[in-house]
TORBADREN-961707 format. One record per residue (C-alpha): x, y, z. Coordinates in steps of 0.2 Angstrom, whole numbers, plus 5000, padded with zeros to 4 digits. Example, Ala and Ser with C-alpha at 12.3 -4.5 7.8 and 13.67 -1.06 7.14 Angstrom:
BEGIN
506249785039;506849955036;
//
This chain:
BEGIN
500050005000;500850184996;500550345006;500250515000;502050525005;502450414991;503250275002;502550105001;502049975016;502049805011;501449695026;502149505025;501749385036;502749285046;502649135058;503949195070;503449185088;504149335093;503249475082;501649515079;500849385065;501249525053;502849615049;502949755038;504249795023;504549975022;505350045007;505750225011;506450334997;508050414999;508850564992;510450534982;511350674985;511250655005;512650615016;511750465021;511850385006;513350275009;512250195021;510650165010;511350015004;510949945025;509649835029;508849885043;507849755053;506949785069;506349685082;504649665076;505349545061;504849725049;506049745036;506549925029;507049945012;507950115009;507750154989;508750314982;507850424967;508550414952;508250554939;507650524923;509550554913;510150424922;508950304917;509150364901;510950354901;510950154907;509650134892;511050214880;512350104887;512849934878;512249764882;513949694885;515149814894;515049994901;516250134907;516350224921;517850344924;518650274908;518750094915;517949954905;517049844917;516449684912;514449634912;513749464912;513149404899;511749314905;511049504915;509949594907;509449774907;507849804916;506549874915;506550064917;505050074929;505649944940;506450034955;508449964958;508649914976;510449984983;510449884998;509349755009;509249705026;508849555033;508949515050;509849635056;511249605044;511549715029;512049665011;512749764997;512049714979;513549684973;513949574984;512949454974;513649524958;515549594959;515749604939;514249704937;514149874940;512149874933;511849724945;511849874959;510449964954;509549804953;508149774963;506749664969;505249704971;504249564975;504249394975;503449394959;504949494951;506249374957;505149244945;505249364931;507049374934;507449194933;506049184917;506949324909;508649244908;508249054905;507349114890;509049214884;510049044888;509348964873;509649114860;511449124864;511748924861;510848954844;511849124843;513648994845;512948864834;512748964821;514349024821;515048844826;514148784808;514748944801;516748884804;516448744796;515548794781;517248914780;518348774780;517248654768;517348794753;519148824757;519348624754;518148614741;519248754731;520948674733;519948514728;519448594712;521048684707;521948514708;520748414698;520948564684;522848554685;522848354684;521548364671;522648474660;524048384663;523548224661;522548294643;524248354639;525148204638;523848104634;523848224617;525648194614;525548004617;524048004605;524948104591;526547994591;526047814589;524347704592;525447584605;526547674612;526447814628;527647954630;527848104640;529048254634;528548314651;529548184664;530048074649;528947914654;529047784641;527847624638;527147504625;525447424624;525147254616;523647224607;522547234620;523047394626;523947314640;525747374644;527047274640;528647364646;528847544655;530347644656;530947814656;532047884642;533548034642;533948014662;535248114660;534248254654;533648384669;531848354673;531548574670;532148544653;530548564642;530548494623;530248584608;529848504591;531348494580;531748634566;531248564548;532948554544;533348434557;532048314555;531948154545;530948104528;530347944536;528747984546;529748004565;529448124579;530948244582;531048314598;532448424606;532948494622;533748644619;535748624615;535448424626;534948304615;533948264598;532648124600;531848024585;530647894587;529747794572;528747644569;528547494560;526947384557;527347224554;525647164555;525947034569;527547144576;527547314579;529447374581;530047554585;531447634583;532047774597;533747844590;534648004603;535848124598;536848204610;536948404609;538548454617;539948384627;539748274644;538248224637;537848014638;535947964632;535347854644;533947754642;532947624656;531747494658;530947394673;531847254675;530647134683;528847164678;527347044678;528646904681;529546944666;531346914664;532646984653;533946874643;535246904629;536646994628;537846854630;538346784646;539046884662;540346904674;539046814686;538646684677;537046714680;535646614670;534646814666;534946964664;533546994676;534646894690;536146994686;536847164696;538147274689;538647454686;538747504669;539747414659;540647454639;539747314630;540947204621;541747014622;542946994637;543546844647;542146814657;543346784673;543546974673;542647064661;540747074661;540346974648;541146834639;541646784623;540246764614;539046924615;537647004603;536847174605;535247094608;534047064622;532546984624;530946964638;529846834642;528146944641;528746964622;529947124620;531547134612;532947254610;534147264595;535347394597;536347484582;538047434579;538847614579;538047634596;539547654609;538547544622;538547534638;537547424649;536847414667;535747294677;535247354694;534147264704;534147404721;533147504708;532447384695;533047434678;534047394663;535047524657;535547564640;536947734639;537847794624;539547854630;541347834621;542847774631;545047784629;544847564623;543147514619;542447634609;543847784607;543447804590;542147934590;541047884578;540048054577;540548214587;539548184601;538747984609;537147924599;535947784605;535247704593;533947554594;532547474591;531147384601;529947244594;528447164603;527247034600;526146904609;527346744607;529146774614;529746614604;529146704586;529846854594;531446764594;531446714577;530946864568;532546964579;533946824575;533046764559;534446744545;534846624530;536246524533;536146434517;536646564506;538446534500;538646374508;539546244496;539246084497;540946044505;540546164520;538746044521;539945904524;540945984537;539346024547;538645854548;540345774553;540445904568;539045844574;539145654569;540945634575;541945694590;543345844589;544945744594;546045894606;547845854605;548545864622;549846004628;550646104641;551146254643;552646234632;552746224616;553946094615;552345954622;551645954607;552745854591;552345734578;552445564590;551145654600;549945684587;550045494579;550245414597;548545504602;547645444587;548345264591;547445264606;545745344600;545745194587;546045084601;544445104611;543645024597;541845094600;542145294596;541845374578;543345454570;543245644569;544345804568;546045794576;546246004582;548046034585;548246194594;549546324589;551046234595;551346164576;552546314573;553746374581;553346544586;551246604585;551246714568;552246584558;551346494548;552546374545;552746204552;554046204564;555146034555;556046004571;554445954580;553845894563;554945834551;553845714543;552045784547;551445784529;551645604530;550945574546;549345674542;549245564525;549245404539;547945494549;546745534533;546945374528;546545314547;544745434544;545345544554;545145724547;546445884553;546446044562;547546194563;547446344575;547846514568;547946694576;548146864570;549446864580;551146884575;552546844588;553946994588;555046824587;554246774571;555146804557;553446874548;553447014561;554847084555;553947074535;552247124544;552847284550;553947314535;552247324522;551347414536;550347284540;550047264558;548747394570;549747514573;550147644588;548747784590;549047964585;550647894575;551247864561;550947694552;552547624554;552547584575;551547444576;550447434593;550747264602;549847154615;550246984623;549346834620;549646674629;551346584627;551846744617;552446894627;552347014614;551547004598;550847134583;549247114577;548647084559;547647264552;546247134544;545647304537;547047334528;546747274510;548547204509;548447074525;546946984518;547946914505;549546884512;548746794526;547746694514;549246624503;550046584519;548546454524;548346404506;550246344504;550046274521;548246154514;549146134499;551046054506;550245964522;548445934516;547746024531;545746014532;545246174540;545746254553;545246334569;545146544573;545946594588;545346784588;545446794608;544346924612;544147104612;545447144626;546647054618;546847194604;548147324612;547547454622;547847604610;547347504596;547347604577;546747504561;546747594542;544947584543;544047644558;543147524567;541447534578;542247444592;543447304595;542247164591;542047214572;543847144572;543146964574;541946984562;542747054551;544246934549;543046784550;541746834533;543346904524;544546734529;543046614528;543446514511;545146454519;543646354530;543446364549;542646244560;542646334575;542846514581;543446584598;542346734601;541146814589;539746954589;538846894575;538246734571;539946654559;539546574544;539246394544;540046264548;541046384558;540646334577;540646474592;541546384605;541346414623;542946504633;544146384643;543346304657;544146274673;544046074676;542946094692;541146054697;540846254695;541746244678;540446104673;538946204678;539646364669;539746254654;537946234655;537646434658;538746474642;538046334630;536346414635;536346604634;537446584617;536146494609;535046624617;536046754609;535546704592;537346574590;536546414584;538146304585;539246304599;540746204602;541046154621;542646114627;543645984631;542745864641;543345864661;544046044658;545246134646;546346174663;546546194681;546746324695;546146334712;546246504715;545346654707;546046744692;546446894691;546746904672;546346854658;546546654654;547446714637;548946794650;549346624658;550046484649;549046354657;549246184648;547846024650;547245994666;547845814675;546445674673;544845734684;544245634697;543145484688;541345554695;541545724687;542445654670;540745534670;539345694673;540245794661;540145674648;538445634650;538045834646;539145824631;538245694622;536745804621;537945964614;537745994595;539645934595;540945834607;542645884611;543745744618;545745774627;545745654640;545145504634;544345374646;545345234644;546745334652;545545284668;546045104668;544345064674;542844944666;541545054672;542145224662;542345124648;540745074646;539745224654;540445304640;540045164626;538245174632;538345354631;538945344614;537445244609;536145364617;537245484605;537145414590;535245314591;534345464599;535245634599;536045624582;534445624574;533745734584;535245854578;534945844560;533145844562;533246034567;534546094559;533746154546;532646244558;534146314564;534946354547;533346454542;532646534559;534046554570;533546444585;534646344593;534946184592;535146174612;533746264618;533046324635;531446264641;530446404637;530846404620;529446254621;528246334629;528646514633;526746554642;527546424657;528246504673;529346374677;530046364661;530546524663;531646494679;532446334676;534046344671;534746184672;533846114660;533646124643;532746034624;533845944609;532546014597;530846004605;530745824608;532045804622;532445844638;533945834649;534245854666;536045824671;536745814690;538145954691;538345944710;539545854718;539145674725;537345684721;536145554714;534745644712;533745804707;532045924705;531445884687;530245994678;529345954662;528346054651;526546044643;526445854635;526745674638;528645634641;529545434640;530545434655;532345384646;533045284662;531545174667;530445194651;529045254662;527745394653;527745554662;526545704661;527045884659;526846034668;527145974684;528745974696;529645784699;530345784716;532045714722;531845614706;533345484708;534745484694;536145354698;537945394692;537945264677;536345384673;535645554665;533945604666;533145634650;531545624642;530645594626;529145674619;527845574616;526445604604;524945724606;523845594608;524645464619;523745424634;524245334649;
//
């Protein structure tokens, strides 16, 4: 109730026993400005339980300045003071209460709110304000959750465009890239994917399915962008010319061949320091590389070997990288070859940490020091189709028929017929005379069961290497002794070299008609000189020169003529044999060009057999394998060699001796053509007996020891029983394929996945191998071993030891061979069952 007065008496009950059964609230107004007001905020209580509320006036321009004021913080005397959120202004005609007393205590407002200054001139009127207080700020509550959502939900809408951006600006830029190349691969070739951008390099088979991945130019920076050539440099023949500015010139073409596609990839390097360097996967979808020639591992692959790079040309496989026999070509079992340009200076790597095979371009100071062209260029070609064995053919396909005389027919069929008869030596030349030429004979002819064949007499007959002339104190009747031996069927065999002893009389005429390789940057008269087996120093014959052919030529024709010498056999060495700063009249491409060369132009004097060769020598000229230590590792190597050679595209290869052509037990650390290593002493009878139960399966046997030096029955007839597997099964087979041989290049000692190239297994074994396609041998080449794993292709096979019919394509497990034994099996028709 309010007076005229205008204070208000608000009677409250209450239930205390001590007052009256009413108290009164009295809420008296007070004048700001009087002295007392520091104490209106007292709460005065009397005994009576009434409760006095003193309330101050507060002028209209104050409640117009706390309307003015902002909802979150206001100033007073230049301080910012912070308000609670969750307060509220109120209501301008509800009176603020300064201070309140109950029971006889006094309470400052802001002694419930500290960090308000408007919480002070709050004030509560009634119990029914204090419920409109507590409505007022649980209905805000909810307004400021939604207030934080919505900017909670507006972060992440922030963050979810900025994603959605980067998003989109990558797939633009893949886009265009990938659009890029995809338009460059597309305007190049239907099969084949390139990248001028990173260089990336692949072929698709028919299918579209990639067939071999690699990346070109390696030694280009990867910032270095392409341009098309200039018309001046590009070719008439339909290739893509690209060029990195003043790096490198590439051209790439293509053939259709209906079932094989070949393309050609040829680099020109710009400037000096430059090598083009080219790489491909090595392993991929289980395919593995071959070719090449064997390596310094004697690894059965290429894909099994691991080397740095490499100048590609024959060596002694004991310390070069590869061996005698090589070829610039390379095959893989998912059907891609590689041929590589003769004029290439090549280089070659293989490593596995990184899995690629490496082709670079790169001149040296012996291997390729004649600089073909100012700066390196890698030149090659790469052919795929679906079948690795047509493959094959089509890259070593060549007549062998052409030119061939009847004669040279002849000669070919008794190399493989009849056994090449090694006359036994040492290291000096004095082992070797004419008793030990008719003595050995004797003792051939005394076995009784053996076919006659080709007595080879190394080059002991003269006295010095180079002279090509009998030596008549060794052999002062040899002309009648080789009558005796014709006469005996016996046929003869001299080995030649183009080396000429500085001893040998001919040196002396040789350097006099300028014909000799000569020093580099010197004049022609200062012949360069080497050393090659029992001579210390020797000249080399200039087979380029047009004047050496013929006088080297009417030396071997008087020599057929006077002793009636049959053929004989070349003795090239190898490569590193030349002298190191080498100089022929005619330039050559590399060291190996020498061999071929003196073997097509020296050919009609008649070879049967060649020492190292990089390309295939005209029949019935043999490739023989390098001396082989006599060891149970030198029988395996055998294996190894006779395999990647007829790999390589070298149909006919001659093994050595069998049980070894010498004997060290250390490792060497130079070439076999530096020592003078003579035979070996008879090998232990196990070994003798396992080599010479590979060797009747070779397309041709080479004999020194003889085994009836062992004394024993049980050599004797291992090796007559050999001798008829030879001559009833594998002889045959021999001349069956030769023609095969003649006309596509395929060996006549093949590896098992020549027969079926789509086989796994076929792919991995390696020691094994097919006579043809209708026999398979297994030999033992471990030490005290009677048995083995067998594997055998698609088919039905004869088991050749017990007779027993075998299926293919399956595993034979610790399949037991005895040592009187070889493991080999016979194809059987298509439709044999069991």
């Amino acid at each position: 109730m309010m007076d005229c007065s205008g204070n208000s008496n608000i009677n409250m009950s209450d239930n205390n026993s001590d007052c009256p059964s009413q108290c009164n609230v009295i809420l008296n107004k007070i004048d700001p400005s009087s002295s007392a007001n520091s104490n209106s905020d007292k709460i005065n209580d009397d005994s009576c339980g009434s409760v006095t509320l003193n309330v101050p006036e507060i002028s209209n321009s104050t409640i117009n300045q706390n309307e003015d004021d902002s909802d979150d913080e206001e100033y007073s005397g230049g301080r910012r003071k912070y308000r609670d959120p969750f307060r509220s202004r109120r209501r301008a005609s509800i009176a603020p209460l300064p201070a309140l007393r109950l029971n006889s205590k006094e309470m400052l407002a802001s002694d419930f709110d500290t960090h308000s200054l408007a919480s002070n001139q709050a004030s509560i009127t009634s119990v029914n304000s204090l419920a409109s207080l507590l409505r007022e700020k649980m209905n805000a509550f909810p307004q400021m959750i939604r207030k934080k959502k919505r900017e909670t939900k507006d972060y992440k809408i922030k963050i979810f465009v900025t994603i959605l951006f980067f998003i989109i600006v990558f797939l633009i830029g893949y886009s265009y890239i990938t659009y890029h190349r995809e338009i460059l691969t597309r305007s190049y070739f239907e099969k084949i994917k390139f990248s001028s951008l990173d260089r990336t390099f692949s072929i698709l088979s028919h299918e579209d399915k990639e067939v071999i991945k690699g990346k070109l130019g390696l030694t280009i920076s990867s910032d270095s962008v392409p341009f098309y050539c200039l018309e001046d440099q590009r070719k008439n023949d339909g290739s893509v010319c690209l060029e990195w500015n003043g790096v490198a010139r590439l051209y790439m073409n293509f053939q259709n061949m209906n079932v094989f596609r070949c393309y050609n990839i040829q680099w020109q390097a710009l400037g000096p320091g430059i090598y083009p360097t080219d790489c491909y996967e090595l392993k991929r979808d289980n395919g593995i590389w071959f070719g090449g020639g064997f390596t310094k591992g004697m690894e059965w692959s290429l894909s099994s070997a691991n080397f740095d790079y490499a100048p590609f040309g024959s060596g002694d496989g004991k310390v070069h990288q590869f061996g005698n026999g090589v070829k610039r070509y390379f095959i893989n079992s998912i059907g891609v070859a590689m041929q590589v340009d003769d004029h290439t200076p090549l280089h070659i790597s293989v490593n596995q940490t990184e899995n690629r095979f490496c082709l670079r371009a790169r001149n040296d100071n012996f291997t390729f020091v004649n600089h073909l062209t100012e700066y390196p260029e890698l030149t090659y070609k790469i052919c795929t189709t679906e079948d690795m064995r047509s493959l094959h053919m089509l890259m070593t396909q060549q007549s062998l028929w052409d030119g061939l005389k009847e004669s040279d027919i002849y000669t070919l069929h008794s190399l493989i017929e009849e056994p090449v008869w090694k006359i036994p030596f040492q290291s000096e030349v004095t082992s070797i005379n004419e008793t030990t030429i008719y003595n050995y004979s004797e003792d051939v002819i005394a076995m009784g069961f053996m076919r006659l064949g080709h007595i080879l007499v190394n080059e002991f007959w003269q006295r010095n290497i180079g002279d090509f002339v009998v030596d008549q104190e060794r052999f002062p009747t040899l002309k009648d002794t080789i009558e005796v031996l014709h006469r005996r069927g016996f046929k003869v065999v001299f080995t030649i070299q183009p080396f000429i002893s500085t001893d040998s009389p001919n040196f002396k005429d040789a350097v006099k008609n300028k014909l000799l390789i000569y020093e580099r940057h010197s004049d022609r008269s200062i012949p360069a000189l080497t050393r090659y087996k029992s001579s210390s120093s020797a000249g080399v014959l200039d087979i380029t020169n047009n004047a050496s052919i013929p006088w080297l030529r009417e030396k071997l024709e008087k020599l057929k003529e006077d002793y009636q010498v049959d053929s004989f056999y070349l003795d090239l060495g190898t490569s590193y044999n030349l002298p190191h700063y080498y100089q022929c009249r005619t330039t050559l491409d590399n060291p190996d060009m020498y061999s071929k060369i003196f073997t097509s132009s020296m050919e009609s004097v008649g070879f049967i057999g060649v020492s190292s060769a990089s390309a295939v020598p005209k029949p019935p000229t043999f490739l023989s394998t390098p001396p082989i230590n006599s060891s149970w590792e030198g029988l395996r190597e055998l294996l190894t060699v006779v395999l990647n050679n007829g790999i390589n595209g070298y149909p006919f290869v001659l093994p050595g001796a069998i049980g070894g052509d010498y004997y060290v037990n250390r490792t060497l650390k130079k070439m076999v053509s530096f020592y003078s290593l003579g035979q070996p002493e008879l090998p232990e009878p196990d070994l003798f007996t396992r080599w010479m139960q590979l060797m009747i399966f070779m397309p041709s046997m080479q004999f020194s020891h003889l085994p009836s030096e062992y004394r024993s029955d049980y050599i004797t007839d291992q090796a007559k029983d050999l001798m008829t597997i030879r001559q009833k099964i594998v002889i045959p087979l021999l001349k069956k394929y030769l023609s095969e041989s003649m006309n596509e290049g395929l060996p006549l000692v093949r590896p098992l996945w020549m027969l079926d190239p789509h086989d796994p297994a076929c792919l991995v074994v390696n020691d094994e191998f097919s006579v043809g396609e209708e026999l398979i041998v297994a030999p033992i080449l471990e030490k005290n071993s009677d048995e083995r794993e067998v594997y055998l292709p698609q088919g039905v096979w004869k088991d050749g030891i017990d007779g027993s019919l075998r299926k293919g394509s399956r595993w034979m497990h610790n399949y037991r061979v005895p040592k009187d034994k070889i493991a080999h099996f016979i194809k059987m028709p298509d439709n044999t069952r069991f």
